[in-house]
C-alpha positions, 0 to 999 in steps of 0.5 A, a space after each residue: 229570325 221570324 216570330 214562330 208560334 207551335 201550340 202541342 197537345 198530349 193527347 192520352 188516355 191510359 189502356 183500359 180495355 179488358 185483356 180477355 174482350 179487348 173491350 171497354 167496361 163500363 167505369 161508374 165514375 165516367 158517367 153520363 159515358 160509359 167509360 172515360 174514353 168516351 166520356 173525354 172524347 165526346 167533351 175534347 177529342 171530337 170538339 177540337 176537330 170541329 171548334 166553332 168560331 163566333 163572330 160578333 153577334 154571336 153567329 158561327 162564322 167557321 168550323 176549325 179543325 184545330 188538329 191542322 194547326 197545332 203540333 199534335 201526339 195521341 196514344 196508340 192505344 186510344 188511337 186503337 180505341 178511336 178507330 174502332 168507336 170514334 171513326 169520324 174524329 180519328 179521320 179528321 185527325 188524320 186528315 190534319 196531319 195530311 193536311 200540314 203535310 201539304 202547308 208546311 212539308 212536315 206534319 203536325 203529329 208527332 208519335 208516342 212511347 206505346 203504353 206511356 211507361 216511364 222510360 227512365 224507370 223501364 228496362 233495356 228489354 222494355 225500352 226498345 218494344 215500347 219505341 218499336 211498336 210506337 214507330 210501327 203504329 204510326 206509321 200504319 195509321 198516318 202514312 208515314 214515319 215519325 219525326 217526333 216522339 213524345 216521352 210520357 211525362 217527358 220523363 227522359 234519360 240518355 238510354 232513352 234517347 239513344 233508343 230514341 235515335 236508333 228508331 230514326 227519331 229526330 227529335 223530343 219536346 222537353 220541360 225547360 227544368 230537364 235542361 241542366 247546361 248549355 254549349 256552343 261547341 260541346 266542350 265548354 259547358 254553362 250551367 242553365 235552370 228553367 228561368 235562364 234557357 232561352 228557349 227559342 230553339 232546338 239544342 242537340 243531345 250527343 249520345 254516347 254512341 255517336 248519334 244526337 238527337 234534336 231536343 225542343 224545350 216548352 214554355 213552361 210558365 204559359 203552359 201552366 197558365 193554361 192547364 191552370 190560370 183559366 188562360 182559356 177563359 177568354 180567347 182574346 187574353 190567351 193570344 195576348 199573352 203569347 203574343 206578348 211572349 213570343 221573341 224571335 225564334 220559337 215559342 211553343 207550348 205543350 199542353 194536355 188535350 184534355 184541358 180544352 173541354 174536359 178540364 175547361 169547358 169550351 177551352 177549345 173554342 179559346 184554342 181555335 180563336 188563337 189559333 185563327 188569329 195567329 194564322 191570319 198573321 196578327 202581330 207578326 206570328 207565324 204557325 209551324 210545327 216542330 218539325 218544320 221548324 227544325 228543317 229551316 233551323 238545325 241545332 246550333 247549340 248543345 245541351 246536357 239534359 238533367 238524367 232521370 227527371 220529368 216535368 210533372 215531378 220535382 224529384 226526378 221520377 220518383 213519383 212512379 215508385 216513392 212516396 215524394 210527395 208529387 200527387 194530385 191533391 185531391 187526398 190531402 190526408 193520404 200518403 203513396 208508400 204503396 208506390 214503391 211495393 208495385 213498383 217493385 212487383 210489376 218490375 220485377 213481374 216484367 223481368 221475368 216475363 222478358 227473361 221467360 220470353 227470351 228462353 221460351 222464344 228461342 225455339 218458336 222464333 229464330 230471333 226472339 228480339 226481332 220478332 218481339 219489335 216487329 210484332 207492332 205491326 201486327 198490333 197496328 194491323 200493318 201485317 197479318 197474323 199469317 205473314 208474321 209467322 212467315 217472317 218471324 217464327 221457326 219453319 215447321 213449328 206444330 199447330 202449339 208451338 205456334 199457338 205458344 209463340 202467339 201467347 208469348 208475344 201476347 205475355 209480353 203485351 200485356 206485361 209492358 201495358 202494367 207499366 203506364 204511368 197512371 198507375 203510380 200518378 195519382 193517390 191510391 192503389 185501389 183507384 181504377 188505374 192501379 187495378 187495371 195495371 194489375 189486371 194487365 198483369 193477371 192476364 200477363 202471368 196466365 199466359 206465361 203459366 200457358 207457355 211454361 213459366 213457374 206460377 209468378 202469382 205469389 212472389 208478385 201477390 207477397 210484394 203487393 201485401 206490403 202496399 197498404 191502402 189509403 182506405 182501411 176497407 180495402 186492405 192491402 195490395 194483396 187484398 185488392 189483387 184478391 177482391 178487385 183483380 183476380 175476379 176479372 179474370 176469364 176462362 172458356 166457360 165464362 166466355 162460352 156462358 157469356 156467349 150464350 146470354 149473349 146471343 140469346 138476348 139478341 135472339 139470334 141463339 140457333 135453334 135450328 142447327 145453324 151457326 151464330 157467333 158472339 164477338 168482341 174486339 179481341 175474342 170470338 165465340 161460335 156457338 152451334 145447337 143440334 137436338 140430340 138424345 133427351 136429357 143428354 144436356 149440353 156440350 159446349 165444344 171450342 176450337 181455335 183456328 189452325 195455328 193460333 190455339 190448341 182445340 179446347 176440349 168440350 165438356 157435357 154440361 148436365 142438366 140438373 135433377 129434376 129440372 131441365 138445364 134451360 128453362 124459359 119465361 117467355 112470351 107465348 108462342 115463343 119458341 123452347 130449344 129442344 130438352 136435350 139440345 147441345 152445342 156441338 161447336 163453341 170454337 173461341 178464336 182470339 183476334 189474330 192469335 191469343 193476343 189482342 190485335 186492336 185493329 180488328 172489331 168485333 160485333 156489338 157486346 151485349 153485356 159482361 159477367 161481374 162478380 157482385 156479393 152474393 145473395 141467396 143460398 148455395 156454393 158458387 158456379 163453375 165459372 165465377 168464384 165463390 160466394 158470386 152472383 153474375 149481372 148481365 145487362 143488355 146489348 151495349 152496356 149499361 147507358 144503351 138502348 135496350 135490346 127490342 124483342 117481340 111479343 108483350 111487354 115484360 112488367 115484373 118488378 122485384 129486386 133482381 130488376 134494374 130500371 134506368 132513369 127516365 128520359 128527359 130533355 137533353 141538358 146543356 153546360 152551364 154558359 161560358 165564362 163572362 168574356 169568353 169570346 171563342 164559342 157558343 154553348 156546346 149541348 150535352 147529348 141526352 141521357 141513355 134512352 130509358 123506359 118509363 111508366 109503373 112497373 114497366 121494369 129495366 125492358 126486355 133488354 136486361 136480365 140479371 141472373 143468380 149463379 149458384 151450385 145445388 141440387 138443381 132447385 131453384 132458391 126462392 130469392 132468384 125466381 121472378 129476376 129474369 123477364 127473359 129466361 131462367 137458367 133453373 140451376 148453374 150446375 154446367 159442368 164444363 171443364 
């Protein structure tokens, strides 16, 4: 048998998006980036596509496209984000899959459970929308089915395999610990660990509904060696070791994708190296892929795999819902006591979202089941909103039957999207990852609240009290849900306040009677303004589409006594919107219906609506809790341009402005390890363009206004904040 060489990357990245926007907030700690997926694409996803190789003089000899030449799985959700924010390296991705489509008949990418959930631990309900909606995603996004799937965490148990087999899946890749015993005939069995396996071809699982499934296990100590032993320090060492390794048969790897230029700088250069050697057909190794390896080698053995049990947990999987001790290391003074409560509070928030889905569907769908798995296609953009009502929902439903058909398939989105794996990964439950999971869960009971559900808040926030912080100030689960969790959440007004700011900050708020909309991935605010009566304020009217939302009731919103609703600090000549202007239309449209649909993009956002601790006097405003005050920066976020506007330049200065740091060369990554053989320096983009100069201010891009509500007087600590407007008071009596 042929010496055969497959080298996988587990490309992921938990869903961060906002549930409201559909888009990615800014994450402090991913800085210089905006946020993380940005940040590990810009240092792995988009290298690897373009990995240099050198000659001896140190000279770029060949670009390689290291995705054609390795087995491959991403997420869909990054693959979501990557499409709409990283388009040149989602099409090199998928053109390498096209590419060893051609070579070997079979591509190199594999698909993976759609919000990396630990299978062993979802439900039966949960299980087969996770698997369906992967299918469908992609299917959509590479042209064809896949062959593979990629178990989060390799996390495995028979359920999870028959779910596996019964979406048309061939075959998985498992850590050799998960075997538990081996058979030529499937009758006679002998006990194998993760030493004794031979590992150089694939094994059959037969099911207990008569199905099997093919199963590849990795070398687990190379793989290891990898993420690490600094194995990718030195391209030469790294192909020597596997070289050294490979038997007849197989050997492959499995590997995250972050470890080559996120975790280990130029590590991508050390993969192309290898990879350029094993394909020029040095020391007799070939390059396949999973599945073109199975082609031309079907099982000839079985195996029995170890139930309940993953490769980055001794303990099975107790690690998403113990305190095993599996952490990162990071906090060698903290325990995880607190997985088990959110364990127990996100499951049992999803049993009752697929229990309320399943009672509250049978009236908007004529099979609730088939329409939930189908509604991948809606989420990979395969099938428009109009076509899955066609096919999926009751015929004659009312305009809000269908908006809450739209709300119920959304619920159970972002319920499944509280269950990623990362929320129990590392060690503690305020980290970003924890309060995103929860954030999905907000989002998820609004809209079961929406579709009929008993408030499932406080059965939820009663479990989350008994998660006790590894940091005293932040308090319990039920704090965090208090202070970090529900201040996230959006309502109309918010929306409508942000589109406002929004579209005025990129001076294309209408004056005029026209129309301007202020757009996100996942929703869109038209806004309108028509003169009317003096001192009648502003009404703020919002409409979702036919057959996806119920209208939204507009509300006047009065202008305070004294002073008119909207007042302007601008440049002369600048142009005031009438005393008494109105917005007669804010309809606010959710892409394609109430949920999130990844597919589509929306329009640059200039900003987001944060609570930060209060200042000033005053109770709160309509549209932010009490005791907040809203920051807006200008178009992009934070690390962007500021927005250019006419007229002279704004130099105010005092504690309501923010200046970004000055401009200066672009700075470059340390040089590569001695002995690296595989890459030259790779530079660092330059930091965010910033001004510069005395008392130039953040630029007229960014604006930071204070909320209150009072009797219309403007408190003395937020006059001189804004260099663009200043809303004179908050008093906006929307809903």
């Amino acid at each position: 048998m042929a010496r055969a060489l497959c080298i996988h990357g587990h490309f992921y990245q938990p869903p961060r998006e906002d549930p409201w926007l559909g888009r990615i907030l800014p994450e402090g700690s991913a800085a210089p980036s905006r946020h993380w997926n940005e940040r590990i694409c810009r240092e792995s996803y988009a290298p690897l596509a373009q990995a240099r190789r050198l000659d001896d003089q140190g000279r770029i000899i060949d670009l390689v496209n290291c995705y054609a030449w390795m087995s491959f799985n991403v997420g869909p959700t990054l693959l979501s984000w990557m499409a709409r924010s990283a388009p040149d390296t989602y099409a090199r991705i998928l053109e390498a899959d096209r590419e060893s489509v051609r070579r070997l008949g079979h591509g190199n990418a594999l698909a993976q459970i759609y919000h990396h959930v630990i299978m062993p631990l979802a439900s039966a309900a949960d299980k087969e929308p996770e698997v369906a909606w992967a299918v469908d995603d992609f299917t959509a996004r590479f042209g064809r089915t896949p062959e593979g799937m990629w178990l989060s965490e390799t996390a495995v148990d028979t359920p999870t395999l028959e779910v596996l087999a019964a979406a048309g899946i061939r075959f998985t890749i498992l850590d050799p610990s998960q075997a538990e015993a081996i058979s030529d005939d499937g009758r006679s069995w002998r006990p194998v660990d993760a030493g004794s396996l031979p590992i150089g071809e694939p094994y059959a699982v037969a099911l207990p509904s008569g199905r099997s499934i093919a199963v590849f296990f990795y070398h687990g100590a190379l793989s290891q060696a990898v993420a690490f032993e600094r194995l990718l320090a030195d391209g030469e060492q790294f192909f020597r070791r596997l070289s050294q390794a490979a038997g007849p048969g197989l050997l492959s790897l499995a590997t995250d994708g972050e470890t080559y230029g996120h975790h280990f700088t130029f590590g991508e250069m050390a993969l192309a190296y290898v990879l350029d050697q094993a394909r020029s057909g040095r020391d007799g190794l070939t390059l396949t892929n999973f599945g073109a390896f199975l082609a031309d080698n079907p099982p000839r053995r079985f195996v029995r795999i170890r139930e309940a049990s993953a490769w980055s947990c001794a303990h099975g999987v107790e690690r998403w819902r113990a305190d095993c001790g599996c952490t990162t290391g990071g906090h060698p003074g903290y325990n995880q006591r607190w997985r088990k409560p959110l364990r127990q509070a996100l499951d049992g928030l999803s049993a009752s979202l697929a229990d309320h889905f399943a009672t509250a569907g049978r009236t908007r769908f004529p099979d609730p089941r088939e329409a939930l798995l189908a509604y991948g296609r809606v989420l990979s953009g395969a099938q428009t909103p109009e076509a899955f009502e066609a096919a999926h929902m009751a015929a004659g439903l009312s305009r809000d039957d269908r908006a809450a058909a739209w709300k119920l398939l959304a619920m159970r989105q972002w319920g499944l999207a509280s269950l990623a794996s990362c929320a129990w990964f590392f060690d503690e439950i305020s980290r970003l990852e924890p309060v995103n999971a929860l954030t999905f869960a907000l989002r998820a009971m609004e809209l079961a609240r929406e579709t009929g559900l008993a408030d499932p808040e406080p059965t939820l926030t009663a479990t989350l009290a008994q998660a006790v912080s590894n940091e005293p100030d932040k308090g319990t689960g039920r704090d965090i849900w208090e202070t970090m969790v529900r201040p996230r959440r959006e309502t109309p007004r918010s929306l409508l306040a942000q589109a406002l700011l929004t579209l005025e900050l990129e001076e294309r708020l209408p004056h005029d009677g026209s129309r301007a909309v202020a757009a996100w991935p996942g929703v869109s605010v038209a806004v309108s303004l028509t003169e009317t009566a003096p001192g009648r304020g502003l009404l703020l009217r919002g409409r979702g589409p036919a057959g996806q939302q119920a209208p939204v009731p507009g509300r006047r919103l009065r202008p305070p006594r004294r002073r008119n609703a909207f007042r302007h600090h601008a440049a002369p000549g600048r142009h005031r919107p009438p005393a008494g202007a109105r917005a007669a239309r804010g309809p606010i449209h959710p892409h394609p219906g109430p949920p999130l649909a990844p597919s589509l993009a929306g329009a640059g956002l200039a900003g987001h609506l944060r609570p930060a601790p209060a200042q000033g006097t005053g109770g709160p405003a309509p549209h932010l809790p009490a005791g907040c005050r809203a920051q807006f920066t200008g178009a992009g976020g934070p690390g962007s341009a500021p927005v250019r506007r006419s007229g002279p330049t704004h130099r105010r200065t005092g504690p309501g402005f923010r200046r970004p740091g000055p401009a200066g060369p672009p700075g470059r990554r340390p040089g590569p390890p001695p002995g690296l053989v595989a890459g030259p320096k790779r530079p660092v983009g330059p930091p965010a363009p910033g001004r510069q100069g005395r008392g130039a201010g953040p630029g007229p891009g960014i604006c930071r206004v204070d909320a209150w509500r009072g009797a219309g007087r403007m408190p003395p600590a937020a006059k001189g904040r804004c260099p663009l407007e200043t809303f004179s008071a908050f008093r906006w009596l929307f809903f």
